[in-house]
Backbone bond lengths (Angstrom), bond angles and torsions (degrees), N, CA, C in turn:
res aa  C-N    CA-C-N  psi(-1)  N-CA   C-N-CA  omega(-1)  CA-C   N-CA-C  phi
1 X - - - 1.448 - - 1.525 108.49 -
2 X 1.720 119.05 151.44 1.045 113.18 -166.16 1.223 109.11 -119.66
3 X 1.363 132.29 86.79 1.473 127.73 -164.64 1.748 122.33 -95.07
4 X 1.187 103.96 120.48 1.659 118.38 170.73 1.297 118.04 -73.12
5 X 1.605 144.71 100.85 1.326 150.50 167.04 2.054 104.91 -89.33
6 X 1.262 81.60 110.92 2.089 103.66 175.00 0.991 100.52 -78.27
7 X 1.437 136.58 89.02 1.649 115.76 152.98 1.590 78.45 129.09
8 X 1.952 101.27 99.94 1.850 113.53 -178.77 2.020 84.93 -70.21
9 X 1.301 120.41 -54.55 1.324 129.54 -171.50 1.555 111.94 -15.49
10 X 1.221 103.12 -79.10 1.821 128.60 -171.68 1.569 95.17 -93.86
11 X 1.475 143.25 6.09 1.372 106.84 -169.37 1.698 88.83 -119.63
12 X 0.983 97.80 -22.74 1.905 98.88 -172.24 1.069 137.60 -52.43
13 X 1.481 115.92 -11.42 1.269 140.81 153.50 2.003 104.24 -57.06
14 X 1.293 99.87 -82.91 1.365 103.60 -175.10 1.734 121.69 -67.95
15 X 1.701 110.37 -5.89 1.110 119.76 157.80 2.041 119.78 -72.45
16 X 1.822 100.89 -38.50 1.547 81.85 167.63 1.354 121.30 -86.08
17 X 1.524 117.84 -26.65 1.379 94.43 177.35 1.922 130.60 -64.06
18 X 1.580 112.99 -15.22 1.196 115.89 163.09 1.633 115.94 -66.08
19 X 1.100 105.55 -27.18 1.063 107.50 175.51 1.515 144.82 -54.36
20 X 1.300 74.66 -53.23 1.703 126.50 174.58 1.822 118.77 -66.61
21 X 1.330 99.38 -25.21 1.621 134.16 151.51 1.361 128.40 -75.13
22 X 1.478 131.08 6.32 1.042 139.93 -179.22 1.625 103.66 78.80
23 X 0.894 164.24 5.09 1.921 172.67 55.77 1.378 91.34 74.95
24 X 1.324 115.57 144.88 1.410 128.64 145.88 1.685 97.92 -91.32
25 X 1.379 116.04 131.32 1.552 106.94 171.41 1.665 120.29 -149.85
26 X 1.646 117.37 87.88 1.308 118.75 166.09 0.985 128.77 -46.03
27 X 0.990 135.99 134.46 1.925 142.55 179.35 1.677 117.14 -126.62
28 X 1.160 95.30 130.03 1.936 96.39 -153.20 1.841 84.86 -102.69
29 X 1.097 122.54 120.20 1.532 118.93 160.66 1.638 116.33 -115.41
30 X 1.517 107.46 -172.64 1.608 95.51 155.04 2.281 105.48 -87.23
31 X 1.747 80.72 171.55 1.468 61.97 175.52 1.183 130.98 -113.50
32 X 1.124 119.37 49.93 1.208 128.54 124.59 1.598 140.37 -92.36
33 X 0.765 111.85 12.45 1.518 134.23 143.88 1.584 122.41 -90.64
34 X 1.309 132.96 -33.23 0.877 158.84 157.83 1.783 107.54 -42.90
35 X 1.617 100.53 -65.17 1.347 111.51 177.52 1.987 119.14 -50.40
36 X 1.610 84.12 -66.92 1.081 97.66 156.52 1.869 151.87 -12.01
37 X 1.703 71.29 -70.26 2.003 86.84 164.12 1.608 125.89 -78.12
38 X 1.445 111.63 -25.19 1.230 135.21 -179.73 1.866 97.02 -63.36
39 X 1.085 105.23 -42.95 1.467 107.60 -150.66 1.425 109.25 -94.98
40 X 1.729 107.26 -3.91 1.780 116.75 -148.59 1.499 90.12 -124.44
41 X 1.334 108.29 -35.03 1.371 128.82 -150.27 1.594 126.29 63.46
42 X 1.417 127.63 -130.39 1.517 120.49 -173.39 1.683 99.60 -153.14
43 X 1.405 104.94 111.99 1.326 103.95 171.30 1.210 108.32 -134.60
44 X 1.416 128.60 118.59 2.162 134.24 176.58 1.256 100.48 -95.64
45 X 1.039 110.39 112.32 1.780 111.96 166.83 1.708 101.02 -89.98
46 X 1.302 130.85 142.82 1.108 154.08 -172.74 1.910 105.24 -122.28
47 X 1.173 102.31 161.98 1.743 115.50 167.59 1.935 104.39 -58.49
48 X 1.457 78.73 122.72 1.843 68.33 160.08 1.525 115.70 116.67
49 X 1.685 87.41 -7.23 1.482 82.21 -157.06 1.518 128.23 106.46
50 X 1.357 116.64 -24.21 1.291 113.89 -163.00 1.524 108.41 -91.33
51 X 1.439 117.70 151.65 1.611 111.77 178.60 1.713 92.70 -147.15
52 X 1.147 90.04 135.16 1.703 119.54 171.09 1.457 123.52 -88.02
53 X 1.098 105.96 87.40 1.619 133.83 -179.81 1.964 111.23 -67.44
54 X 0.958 121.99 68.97 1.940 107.65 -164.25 1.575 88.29 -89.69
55 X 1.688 85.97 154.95 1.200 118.18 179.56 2.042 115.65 -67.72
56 X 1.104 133.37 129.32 1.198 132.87 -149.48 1.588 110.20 -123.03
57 X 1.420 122.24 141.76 1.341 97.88 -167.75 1.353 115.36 119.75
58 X 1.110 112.00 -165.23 1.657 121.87 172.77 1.122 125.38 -89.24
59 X 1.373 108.05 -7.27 1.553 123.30 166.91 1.434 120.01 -124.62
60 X 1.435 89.04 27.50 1.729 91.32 171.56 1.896 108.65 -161.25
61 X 1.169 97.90 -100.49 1.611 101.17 -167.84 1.803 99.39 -97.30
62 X 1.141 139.18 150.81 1.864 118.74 -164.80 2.001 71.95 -149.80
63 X 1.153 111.84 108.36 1.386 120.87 152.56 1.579 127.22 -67.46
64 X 1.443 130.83 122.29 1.485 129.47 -177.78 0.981 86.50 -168.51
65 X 2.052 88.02 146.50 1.665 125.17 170.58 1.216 109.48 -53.85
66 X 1.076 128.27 -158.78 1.524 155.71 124.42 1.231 129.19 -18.99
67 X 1.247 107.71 -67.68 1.231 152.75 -179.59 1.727 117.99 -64.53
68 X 1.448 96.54 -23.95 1.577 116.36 -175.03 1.320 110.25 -102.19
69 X 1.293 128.77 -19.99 1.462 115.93 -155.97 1.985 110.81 -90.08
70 X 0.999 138.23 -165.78 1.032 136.99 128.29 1.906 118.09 -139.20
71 X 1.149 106.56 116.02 1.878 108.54 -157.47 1.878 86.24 -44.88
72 X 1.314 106.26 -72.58 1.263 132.30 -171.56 2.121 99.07 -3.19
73 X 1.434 96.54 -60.99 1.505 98.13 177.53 1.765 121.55 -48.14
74 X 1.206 128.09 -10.78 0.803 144.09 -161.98 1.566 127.02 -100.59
75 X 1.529 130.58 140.66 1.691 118.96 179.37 1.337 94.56 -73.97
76 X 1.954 115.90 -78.82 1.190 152.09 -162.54 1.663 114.58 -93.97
77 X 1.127 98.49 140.07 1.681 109.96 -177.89 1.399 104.05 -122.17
78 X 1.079 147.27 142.20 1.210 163.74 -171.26 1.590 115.28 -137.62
79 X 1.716 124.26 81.79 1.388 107.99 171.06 1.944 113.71 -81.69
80 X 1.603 88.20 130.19 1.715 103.53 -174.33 1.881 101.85 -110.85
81 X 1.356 125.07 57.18 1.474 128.76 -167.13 1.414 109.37 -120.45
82 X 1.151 108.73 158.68 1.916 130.96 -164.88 1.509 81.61 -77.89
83 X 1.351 121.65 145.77 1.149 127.69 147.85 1.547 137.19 -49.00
């Protein structure tokens, strides 16, 4: 399944763990957030010790603008946005 997450901010959480699940999962930010994550990468630290490492790429988490996406490619859409 090919899932689209709106909003790198609020969705990136539930964008790596799909990920992290074997998921194809685009994440639409601005880009500078975009830049950002590209450059920082993605690390969730959890209780315990634990940190969530997702897979990045085309076989994992695929960062794009606006400007980048096309929904159409996509099963599932997921909006992750501030009210």
């Amino acid at each position: 399944m090919r899932n689209l997450v709106i909003g790198a901010n609020y969705g990136l959480l539930a964008a790596a763990k799909l990920a992290a699940s074997g998921q194809s999962v685009s994440v639409v930010g601005f880009p500078e957030e975009v830049a950002r994550i590209r450059s920082q990468g993605v690390r969730i630290g959890f209780a315990n010790d634990l940190v969530l490492i997702p897979p990045m790429g085309d076989a994992g988490v695929r960062l794009v603008t606006p400007g980048e996406v096309d929904v159409s490619e996509h099963d599932m859409v997921f909006l992750a946005v501030q009210e």
